[in-house]
N, C-alpha and C positions, 0 to 999 in steps of 0.2 A: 581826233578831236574829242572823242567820250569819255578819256582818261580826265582832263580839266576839266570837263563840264561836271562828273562824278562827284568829282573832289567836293568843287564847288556848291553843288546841292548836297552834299554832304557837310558842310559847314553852313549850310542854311538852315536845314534842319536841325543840327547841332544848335545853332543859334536859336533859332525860334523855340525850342523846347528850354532849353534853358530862360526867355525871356518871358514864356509864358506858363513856367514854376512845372513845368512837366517831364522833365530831366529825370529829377529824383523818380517819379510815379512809376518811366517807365523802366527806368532801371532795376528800383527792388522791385517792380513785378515780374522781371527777368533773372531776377537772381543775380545781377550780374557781379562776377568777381572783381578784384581791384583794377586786374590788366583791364580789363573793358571798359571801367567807368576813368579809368586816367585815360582814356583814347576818347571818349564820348567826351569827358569835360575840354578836352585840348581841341574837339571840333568847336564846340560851344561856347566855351567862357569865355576865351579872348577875344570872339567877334558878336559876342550879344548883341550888340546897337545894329547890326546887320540881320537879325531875327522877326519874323511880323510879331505884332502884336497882337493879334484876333480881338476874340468878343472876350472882353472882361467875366463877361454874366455865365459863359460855359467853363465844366472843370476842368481843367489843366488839359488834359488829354486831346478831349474834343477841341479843347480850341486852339490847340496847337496843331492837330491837324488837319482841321476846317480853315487853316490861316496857310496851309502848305500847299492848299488847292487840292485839285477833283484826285488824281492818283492817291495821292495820302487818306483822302476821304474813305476811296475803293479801297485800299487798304487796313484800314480800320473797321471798316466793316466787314473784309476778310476776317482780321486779326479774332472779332468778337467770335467767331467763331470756334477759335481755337484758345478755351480754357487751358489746353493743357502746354502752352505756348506761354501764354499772357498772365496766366492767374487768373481764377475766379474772380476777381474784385473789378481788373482793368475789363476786362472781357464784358461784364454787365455796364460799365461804360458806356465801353465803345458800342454797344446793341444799339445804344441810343441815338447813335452819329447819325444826322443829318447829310443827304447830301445835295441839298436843295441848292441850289444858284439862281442867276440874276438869268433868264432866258436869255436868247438868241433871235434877231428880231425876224420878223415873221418874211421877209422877204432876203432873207439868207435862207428859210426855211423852205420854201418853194426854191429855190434856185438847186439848193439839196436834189428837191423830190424830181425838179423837170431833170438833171445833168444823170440822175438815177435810172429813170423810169422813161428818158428818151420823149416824154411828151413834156405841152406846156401844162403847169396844172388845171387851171380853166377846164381844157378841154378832159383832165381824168375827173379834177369834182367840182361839182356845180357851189360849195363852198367850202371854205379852208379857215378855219379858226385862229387865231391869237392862240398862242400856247397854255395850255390850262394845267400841264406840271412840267415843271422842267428838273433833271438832275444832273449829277456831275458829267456824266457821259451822253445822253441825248435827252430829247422834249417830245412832248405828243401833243398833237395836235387834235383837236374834231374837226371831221371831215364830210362831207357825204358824195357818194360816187355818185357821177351825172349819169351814166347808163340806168342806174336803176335805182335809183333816192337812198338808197341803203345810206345808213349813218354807219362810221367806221372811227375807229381811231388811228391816225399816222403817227407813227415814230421815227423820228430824224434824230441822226447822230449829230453832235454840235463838231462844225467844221474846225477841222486841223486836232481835232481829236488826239487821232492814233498818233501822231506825233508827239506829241505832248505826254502822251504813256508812255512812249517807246523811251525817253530819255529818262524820266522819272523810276521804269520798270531797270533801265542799267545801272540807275546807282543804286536802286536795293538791294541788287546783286552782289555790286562790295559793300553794301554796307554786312549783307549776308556773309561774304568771306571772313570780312575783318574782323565779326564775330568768332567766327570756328578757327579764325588762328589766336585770338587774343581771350578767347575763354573756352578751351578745348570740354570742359566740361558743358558747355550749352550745345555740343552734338547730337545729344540726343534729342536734342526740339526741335534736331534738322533745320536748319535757318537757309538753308538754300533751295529744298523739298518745298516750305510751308512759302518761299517766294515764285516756285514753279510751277507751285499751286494757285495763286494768287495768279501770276501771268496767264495759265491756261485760262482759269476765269475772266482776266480781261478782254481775253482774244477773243472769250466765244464772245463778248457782250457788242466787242468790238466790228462785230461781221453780224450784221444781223438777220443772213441769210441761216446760222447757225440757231438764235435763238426761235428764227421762224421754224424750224426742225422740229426742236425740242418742244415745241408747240406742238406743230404735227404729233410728232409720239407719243406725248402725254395725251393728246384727246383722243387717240388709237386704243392706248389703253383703258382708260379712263368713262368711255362713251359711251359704257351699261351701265355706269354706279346712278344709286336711284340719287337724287337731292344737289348732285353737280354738273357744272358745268361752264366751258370754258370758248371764250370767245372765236371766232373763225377766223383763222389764215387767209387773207385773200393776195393769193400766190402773186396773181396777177397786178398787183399794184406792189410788190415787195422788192428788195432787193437789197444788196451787199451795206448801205447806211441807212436803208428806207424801208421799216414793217408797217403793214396796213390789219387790221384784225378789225373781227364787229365790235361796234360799240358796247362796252357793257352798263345797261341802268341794272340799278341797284340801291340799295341803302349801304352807305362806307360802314364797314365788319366796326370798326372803332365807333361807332356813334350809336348805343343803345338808345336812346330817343326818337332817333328815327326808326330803329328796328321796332321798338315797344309801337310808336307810333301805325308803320305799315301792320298790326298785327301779327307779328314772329311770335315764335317761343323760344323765346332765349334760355332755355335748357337744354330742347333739342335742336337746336344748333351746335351748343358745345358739344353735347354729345358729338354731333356728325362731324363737326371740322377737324377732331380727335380720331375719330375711329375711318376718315377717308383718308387720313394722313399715314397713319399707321398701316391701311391694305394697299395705298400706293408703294409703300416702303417696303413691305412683307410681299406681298403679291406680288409686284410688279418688277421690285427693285429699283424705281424710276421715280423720283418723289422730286415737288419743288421744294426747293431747298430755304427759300423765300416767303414763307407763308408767316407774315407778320399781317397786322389789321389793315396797312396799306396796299397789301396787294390782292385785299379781299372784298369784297358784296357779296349784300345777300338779293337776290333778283325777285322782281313781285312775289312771283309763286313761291318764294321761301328756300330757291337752289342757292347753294355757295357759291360764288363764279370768283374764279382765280385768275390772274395777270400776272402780268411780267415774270418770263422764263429766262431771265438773263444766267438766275441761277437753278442748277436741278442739280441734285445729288443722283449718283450709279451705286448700286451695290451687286455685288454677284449673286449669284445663288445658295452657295455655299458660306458666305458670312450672311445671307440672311438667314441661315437655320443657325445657326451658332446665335446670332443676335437674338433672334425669333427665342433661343434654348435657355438665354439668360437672363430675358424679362420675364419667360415663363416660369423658371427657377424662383424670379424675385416673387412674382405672385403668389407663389403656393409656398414661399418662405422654405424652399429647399434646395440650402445655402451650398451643399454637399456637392450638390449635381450641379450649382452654378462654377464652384471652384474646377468642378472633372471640366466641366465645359470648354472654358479657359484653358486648361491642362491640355485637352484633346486638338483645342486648334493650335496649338504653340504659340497663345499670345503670351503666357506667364513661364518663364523658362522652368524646363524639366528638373534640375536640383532644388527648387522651392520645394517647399511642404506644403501638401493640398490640404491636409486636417488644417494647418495654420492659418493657409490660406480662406481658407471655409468659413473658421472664426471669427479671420478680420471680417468676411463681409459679413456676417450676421451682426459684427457691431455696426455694420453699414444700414441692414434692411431694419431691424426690429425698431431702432428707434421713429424711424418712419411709419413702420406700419400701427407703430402705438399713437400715433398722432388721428386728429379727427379728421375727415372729410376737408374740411376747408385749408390744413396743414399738411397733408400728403402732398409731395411734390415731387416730379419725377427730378428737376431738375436741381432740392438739394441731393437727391439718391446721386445723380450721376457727379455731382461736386464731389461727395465722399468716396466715390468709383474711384475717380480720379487720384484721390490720396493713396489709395490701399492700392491701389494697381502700379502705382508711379512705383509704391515701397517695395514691391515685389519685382523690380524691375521688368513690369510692362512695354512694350515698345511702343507708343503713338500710331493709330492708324486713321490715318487722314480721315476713311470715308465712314469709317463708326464716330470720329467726331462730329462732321458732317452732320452726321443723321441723328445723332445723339444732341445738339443743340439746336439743330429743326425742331424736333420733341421739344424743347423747351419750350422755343417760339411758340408753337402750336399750343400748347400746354397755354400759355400765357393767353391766346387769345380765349381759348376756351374758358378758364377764369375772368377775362373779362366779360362774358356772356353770362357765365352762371357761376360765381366765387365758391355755389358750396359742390361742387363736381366732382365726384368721386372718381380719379385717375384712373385707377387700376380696377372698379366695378366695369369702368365702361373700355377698358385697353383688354381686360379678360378676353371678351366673345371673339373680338380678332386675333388674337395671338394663341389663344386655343384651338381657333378653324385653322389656322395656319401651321401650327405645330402636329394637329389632326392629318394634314393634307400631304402634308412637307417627310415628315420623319414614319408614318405609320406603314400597313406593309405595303398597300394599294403604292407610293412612296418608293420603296422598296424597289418592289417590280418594276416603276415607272425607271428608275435609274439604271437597272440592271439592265433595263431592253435599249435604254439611250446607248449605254456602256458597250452592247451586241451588238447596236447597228453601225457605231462608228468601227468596228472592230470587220463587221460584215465588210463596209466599202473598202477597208483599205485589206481585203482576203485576198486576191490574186500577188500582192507583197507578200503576203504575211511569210510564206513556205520560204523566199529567199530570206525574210533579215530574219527568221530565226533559225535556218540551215549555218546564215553569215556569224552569228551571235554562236552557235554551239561551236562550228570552225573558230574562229575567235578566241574559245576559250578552252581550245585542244580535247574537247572533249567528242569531237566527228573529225575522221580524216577528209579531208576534198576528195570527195566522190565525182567518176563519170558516170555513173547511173542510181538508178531509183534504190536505198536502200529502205532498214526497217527505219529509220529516224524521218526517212524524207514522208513514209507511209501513215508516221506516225504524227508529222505537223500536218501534213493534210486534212487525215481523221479530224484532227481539232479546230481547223479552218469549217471543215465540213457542218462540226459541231454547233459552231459561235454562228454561221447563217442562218442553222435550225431554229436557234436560241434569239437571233433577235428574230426570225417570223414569228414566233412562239410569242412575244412578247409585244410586238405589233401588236396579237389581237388581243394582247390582256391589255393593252391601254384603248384600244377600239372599241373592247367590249366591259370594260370594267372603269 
């Protein structure tokens, strides 16, 4: 039965986009060749009068997929994410998509929480609010728990949900195929990758026993930074469509009048919402990926408080030194060591030219860094990335996008705090402790003992698979007893135990 229904919302979409003039938009932001746009017009043109109309007042885009419902929505604001996907132009769009709807009334809302939480709600809180935001995927409530007056906020997913994704998430999937067979050249934007992306992000949003985690984690990490802080997990009133967390007061990050008003310094706060964003991402590797004025406050005493973990970006350790190596580069305008950089992880393939390479970006940084304080942006920096990297045949990697258009966001808010904020004054001190901490020799040795100790646990192996490995490769006959080779992998098992105690106490004592 998901083959018709495929089809069929596949020629809705077709239609609506065509009826509400955003056909063309998203096609040349696609690039798309001839084969694709005679399959896109053949879903669309001949069933127009079958397309929603949306809101006349939004561009093309939004409002044809604000008229396609919550999935599309979610997806659009996936999409803003991916410049290198979308184009620069649609991507600042869709930032903008709304995914606000008409609530869920307030006694479907409780029926959620009691079928959830096994109790009636009366007896978990002494009051239950009308819904005071609602989105495409759930609503929150205020709450306050009867046990102990605590004000909370409840978040309930809006019923039949997941069903409703699940059908919508199958036909992105051909619409994903029918791309890569009808424009082999748009492989490289992965169209099946950047919807599997998308899907794992709905799941997590979709189970909100998941985003209650990513909560947990981040305030684990998070929980020394001086200036933030983020609301509490209350485990016990949570579960798989139903999160409870503290309530957070505050002044909304978007309304300097209130800030100006409560007495802020609206400088440093940009400073802070910039440089806490950048040592969750560098430190941590763990960063909300979400950090727009909507899912911020600033709390009396002047802390940042952050919501909604629906989305968090991962990065390794290793693309955070490589990242951490080429913002560092852009700072101190040494284009040379950003090109080796690139060259050293295998983002830019090995037959390019690094001199070449180096040049382009200098035509990338200098015209930036010749701009004043109020025009420095990171987020033209990383638009012009995008060109020079694509020409060199760069490959797309999801979670430096990611992280790369949080930076923006982030960027964005902090200009609305203080417009004349100097980016890279205030990105310096972090990306130098970090690059300090990460690559120097202290660094070094930290790596080297990590590298000993997994080598130490797995030593009682070791003598067989590399006895197995020299047999293997005819270079030891199958021995019945101890010779020099077997004398001779022991000595170096021996060795790598010495080497990670040795190294133990350089990270114990150093």
């Amino acid at each position: 039965m998901r083959g018709p229904h495929n089809i069929w919302r596949l020629i809705r979409t077709g239609a609506t986009l065509e009826r509400t003039g955003a056909m063309n938009v998203v096609l040349d932001a696609f690039e798309a060749p001839r084969s694709l746009r005679f399959v896109a017009k053949a879903l669309g043109k001949p069933f127009m009068w079958l397309g929603y109309k949306g809101d006349p007042e939004m561009p093309p885009a939004t409002r044809a997929l604000t008229a396609l419902g919550p999935a599309y929505i979610k997806l659009g604001q996936v999409l803003s994410t991916r410049p290198d996907v979308v184009g620069a132009e649609l991507a600042v769009q869709l930032r903008v998509l709304q995914d606000k709807l008409p609530p869920f009334s307030i006694e479907e809302a409780k029926a959620e929480v009691e079928r959830e939480l096994g109790q009636p709600v009366d007896q978990i809180f002494s009051e239950f609010s009308e819904p005071v935001a609602a989105a495409s995927i759930a609503q929150v409530h205020r709450a306050r728990v009867a046990a102990t007056g605590e004000d909370v906020a409840v978040k309930v997913l809006r019923p039949g949900i997941e069903r409703a994704f699940g059908k919508d998430v199958d036909a992105f999937y051909l619409a994903a195929r029918i791309m890569e067979i009808c424009a082999p050249g748009a492989r490289r934007l992965r169209p099946i990758e950047v919807i599997e992306h998308f899907d794992g992000v709905v799941q997590g949003e979709l189970d909100l026993r998941l985003e209650s985690s990513a909560a947990s984690e981040f305030a684990a990490n998070t929980v020394n930074d001086e200036g933030f802080q983020l609301p509490k997990i209350k485990w016990e009133y949570s579960a798989r469509r139903v999160m409870t967390l503290g309530w957070a007061d505050g002044a909304p990050m978007g309304d300097n009048d209130a800030i100006d008003a409560a007495g802020h310094n609206r400088a440093l706060l940009g400073d802070r919402v910039l440089q806490l964003f950048l040592s969750h991402a560098l430190r941590d590797g763990y960063f909300h990926a979400d950090m727009h004025q909507g899912n911020l406050k600033v709390a009396p005493n002047g802390d940042i408080i952050a919501y909604d973990f629906g989305i968090m970006g991962h990065i390794d350790e290793y693309t955070r030194r490589v990242y951490a190596e080429i913002l560092y580069g852009f700072i101190r305008k040494d284009y040379k060591r950003v090109a080796q950089v690139h060259f050293e992880a295998g983002y830019v393939p090995a037959d390019k030219d690094v001199d070449e390479f180096a040049r382009a970006l200098r035509a990338v940084g200098e015209p930036i860094f010749g701009m004043d304080a109020s025009q420095m942006s990171m987020g033209r920096l990383f638009s012009y990335l995008f060109e020079v990297t694509e020409r060199f045949g760069m490959e797309t990697r999801t979670e430096l996008i990611l992280l790369q258009r949080t930076m923006v966001v982030v960027e964005g808010v902090a200009r609305s705090l203080n417009p004349q904020i100097n980016i890279w004054e205030v990105a310096s001190p972090i990306v130098t402790d970090y690059i300090t901490k990460s690559i120097g020799p202290k660094a070094v040795l930290s790596d080297l003992g990590k590298t000993a100790r997994v080598l130490a646990r797995f030593g009682p192996r070791l003598p067989a698979l590399v006895e197995g490995l020299l047999i293997q490769q005819g270079q030891l006959d199958p021995p019945n007893r101890p010779t020099f080779w077997r004398w001779i992998i022991l000595t170096a098992v021996c060795s790598v135990g010495i080497g990670a105690f040795g190294f133990t106490l350089v990270d114990l004592f150093f």
